[in-house]
C-alpha positions in Angstrom: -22.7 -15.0 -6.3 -22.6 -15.4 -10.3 -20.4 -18.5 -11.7 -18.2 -15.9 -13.5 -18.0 -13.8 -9.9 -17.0 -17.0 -8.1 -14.1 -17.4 -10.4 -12.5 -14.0 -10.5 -12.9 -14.3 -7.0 -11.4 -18.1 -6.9 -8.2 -17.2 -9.2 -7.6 -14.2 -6.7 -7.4 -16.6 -3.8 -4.7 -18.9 -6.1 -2.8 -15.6 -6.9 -2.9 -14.8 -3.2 -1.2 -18.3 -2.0 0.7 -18.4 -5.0 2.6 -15.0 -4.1 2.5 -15.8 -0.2 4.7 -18.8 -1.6 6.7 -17.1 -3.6 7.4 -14.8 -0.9 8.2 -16.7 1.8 11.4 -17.0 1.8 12.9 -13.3 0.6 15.9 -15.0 -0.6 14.4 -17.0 -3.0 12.2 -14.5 -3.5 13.3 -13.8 -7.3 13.1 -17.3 -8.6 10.0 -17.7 -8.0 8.6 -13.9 -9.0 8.3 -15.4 -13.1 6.1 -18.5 -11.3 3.4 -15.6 -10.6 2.8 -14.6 -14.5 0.6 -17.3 -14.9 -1.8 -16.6 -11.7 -1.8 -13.1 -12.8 -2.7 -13.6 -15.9 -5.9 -16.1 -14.4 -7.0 -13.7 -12.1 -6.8 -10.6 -14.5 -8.8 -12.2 -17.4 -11.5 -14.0 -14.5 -11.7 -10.6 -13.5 -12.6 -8.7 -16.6 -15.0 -11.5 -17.6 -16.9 -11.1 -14.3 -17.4 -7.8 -15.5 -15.9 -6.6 -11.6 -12.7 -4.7 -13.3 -12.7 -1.0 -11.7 -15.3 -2.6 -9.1 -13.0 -3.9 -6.4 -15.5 -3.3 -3.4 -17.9 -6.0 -5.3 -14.6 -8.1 -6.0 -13.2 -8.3 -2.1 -16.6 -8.7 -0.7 -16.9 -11.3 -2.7 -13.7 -12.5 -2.2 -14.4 -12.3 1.9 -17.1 -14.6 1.3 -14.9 -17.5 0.0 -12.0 -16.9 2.5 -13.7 -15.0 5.7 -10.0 -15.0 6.9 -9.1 -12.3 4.7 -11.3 -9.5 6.9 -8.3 -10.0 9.7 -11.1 -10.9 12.3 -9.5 -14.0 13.0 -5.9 -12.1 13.8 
């Protein structure tokens, strides 16, 4: 896995846990919805730079390589 690869895949992980936070409780739901711009904006750009935009089966296999969990085998 590139350097540029590991970090689109990295800032998708932080997006991920940033929006399973935001979420969590559905009340507070929309306060927290303007806290996401930022992570969005990471993964986006980290994305594009890895060259993987329009490539998302190289993007989550790389992504299930930092976080196995994500596959669901563990469910």
């Amino acid at each position: 896995m590139q350097e540029a690869e590991r970090a689109a895949a990295q800032a998708y992980i932080r997006l991920l846990a940033a929006t399973r936070a935001a979420l969590a409780d559905p009340a507070d739901g929309p306060l927290y919805m303007p806290l996401l711009a930022s992570p969005i904006q990471e993964a986006d750009e980290a994305l594009h730079s890895a060259g993987l935009a329009g490539n998302e089966g190289r993007f989550f296999a790389l992504v299930r390589e930092l976080l196995p969990s994500l596959t669901g085998s563990d469910r």
